[in-house]
C-alpha positions in Angstrom: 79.9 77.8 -70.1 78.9 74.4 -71.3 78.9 73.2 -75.0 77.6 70.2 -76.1 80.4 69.5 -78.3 82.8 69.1 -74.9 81.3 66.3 -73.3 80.4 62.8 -74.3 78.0 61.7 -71.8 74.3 63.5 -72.4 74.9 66.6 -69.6 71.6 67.0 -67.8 71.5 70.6 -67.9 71.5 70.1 -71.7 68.9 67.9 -71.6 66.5 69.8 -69.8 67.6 73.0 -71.5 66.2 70.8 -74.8 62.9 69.5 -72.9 62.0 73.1 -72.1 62.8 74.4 -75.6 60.3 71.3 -76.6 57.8 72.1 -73.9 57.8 76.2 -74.9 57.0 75.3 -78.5 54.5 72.9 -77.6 52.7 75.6 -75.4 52.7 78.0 -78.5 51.4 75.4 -80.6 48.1 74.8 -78.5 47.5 78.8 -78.0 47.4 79.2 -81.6 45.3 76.3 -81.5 43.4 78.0 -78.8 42.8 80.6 -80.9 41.9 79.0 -84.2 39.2 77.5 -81.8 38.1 80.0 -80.4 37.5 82.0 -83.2 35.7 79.0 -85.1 33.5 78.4 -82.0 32.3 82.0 -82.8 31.6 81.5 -86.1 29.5 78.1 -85.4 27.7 80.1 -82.5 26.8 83.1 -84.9 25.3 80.8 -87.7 23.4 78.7 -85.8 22.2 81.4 -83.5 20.6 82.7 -87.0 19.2 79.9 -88.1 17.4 79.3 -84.5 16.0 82.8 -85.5 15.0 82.5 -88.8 13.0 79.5 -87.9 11.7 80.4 -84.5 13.1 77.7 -82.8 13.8 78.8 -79.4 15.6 75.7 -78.4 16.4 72.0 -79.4 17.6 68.7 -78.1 20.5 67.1 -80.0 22.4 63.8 -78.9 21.1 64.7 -75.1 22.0 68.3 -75.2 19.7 71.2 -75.7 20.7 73.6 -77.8 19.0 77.7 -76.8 20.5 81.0 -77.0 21.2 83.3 -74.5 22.4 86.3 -73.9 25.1 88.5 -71.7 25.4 92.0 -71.3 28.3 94.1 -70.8 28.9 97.5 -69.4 31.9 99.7 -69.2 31.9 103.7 -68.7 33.3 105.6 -71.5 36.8 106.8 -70.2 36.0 110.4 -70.9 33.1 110.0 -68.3 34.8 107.6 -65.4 35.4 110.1 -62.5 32.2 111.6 -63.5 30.5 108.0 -63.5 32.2 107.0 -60.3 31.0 109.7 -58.3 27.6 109.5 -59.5 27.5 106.2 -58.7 29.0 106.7 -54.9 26.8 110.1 -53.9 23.5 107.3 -55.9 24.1 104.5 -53.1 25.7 102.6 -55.6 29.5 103.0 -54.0 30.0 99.7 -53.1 30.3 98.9 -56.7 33.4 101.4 -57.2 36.6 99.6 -56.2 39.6 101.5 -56.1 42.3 99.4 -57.5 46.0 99.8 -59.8 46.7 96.6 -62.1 49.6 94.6 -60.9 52.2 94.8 -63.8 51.5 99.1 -63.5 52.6 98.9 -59.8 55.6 96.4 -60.8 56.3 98.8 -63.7 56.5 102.3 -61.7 58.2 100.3 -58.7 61.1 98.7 -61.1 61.9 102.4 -62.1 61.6 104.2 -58.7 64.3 101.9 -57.5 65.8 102.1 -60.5 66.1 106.0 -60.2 66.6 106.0 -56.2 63.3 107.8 -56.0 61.2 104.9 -54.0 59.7 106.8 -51.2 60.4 104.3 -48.0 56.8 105.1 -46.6 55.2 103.3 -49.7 57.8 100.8 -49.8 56.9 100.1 -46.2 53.2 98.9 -47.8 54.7 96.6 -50.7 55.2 93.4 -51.0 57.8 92.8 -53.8 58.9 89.1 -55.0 61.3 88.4 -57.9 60.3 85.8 -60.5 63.4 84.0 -62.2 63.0 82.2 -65.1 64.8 80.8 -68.0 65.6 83.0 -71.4 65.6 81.3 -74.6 66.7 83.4 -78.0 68.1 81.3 -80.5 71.5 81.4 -81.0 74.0 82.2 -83.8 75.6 79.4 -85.9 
């Protein structure tokens, strides 16, 4: 193991080691900011979106932009009613909507503790394609 205290030349493992410590908090830094953002875009959306309303302006030009609102919708089925849903939708001609599909980490999850266990059936392991990810730790040490 290396220590810093045992060497008098900077050690370029330590010095990345430091750049990624500086890079990781930098990244944290701007999703917070992100966040704060975010949520403040929200807020400036909602209040003008009202006052468009109250005054019946339906849009307005400002420093070459136009300003309007507009809206998205978005529909989910209630998870009481999804198989129910799904096969309406498929025997209704609407079956090409219905994709049958298992979120990535889930698959990783159940394969990590079939081999774990011994368990993992060779016919599906046959069908997937597994990669390992290395990456660097970082917990801050004791003094």
């Amino acid at each position: 193991m290396i220590n810093e205290e045992q060497t008098t030349l900077p050690n370029p493992m330590l010095l990345l080691a430091d750049e990624l410590v500086e890079v990781r908090a930098e990244l944290e830094q701007l999703e917070e900011q992100t966040k704060n953002l975010n949520e403040r875009k929200g807020l400036l959306e909602q209040q003008l979106l009202e006052m468009m309303v109250n005054e019946e302006v339906e849009k307005f030009t400002r420093n070459g932009r136009t300003f309007y609102p507009t809206c998205r919708t978005f529909a989910s089925i209630k998870g009481e009613y999804k198989d129910e849903a799904l096969a309406w939708l498929k025997e209704n001609g609407f079956g090409d909507l219905v994709k049958e599909q298992i979120h990535p980490q889930s698959l990783s999850s159940w394969y990590k503790e079939q081999t774990e266990t011994g368990e993992l059936p060779e016919d599906i392991a046959a069908m997937l394609s597994i990669f390992d990810k290395t990456s660097i730790g970082i917990r801050k040490g004791r003094k």
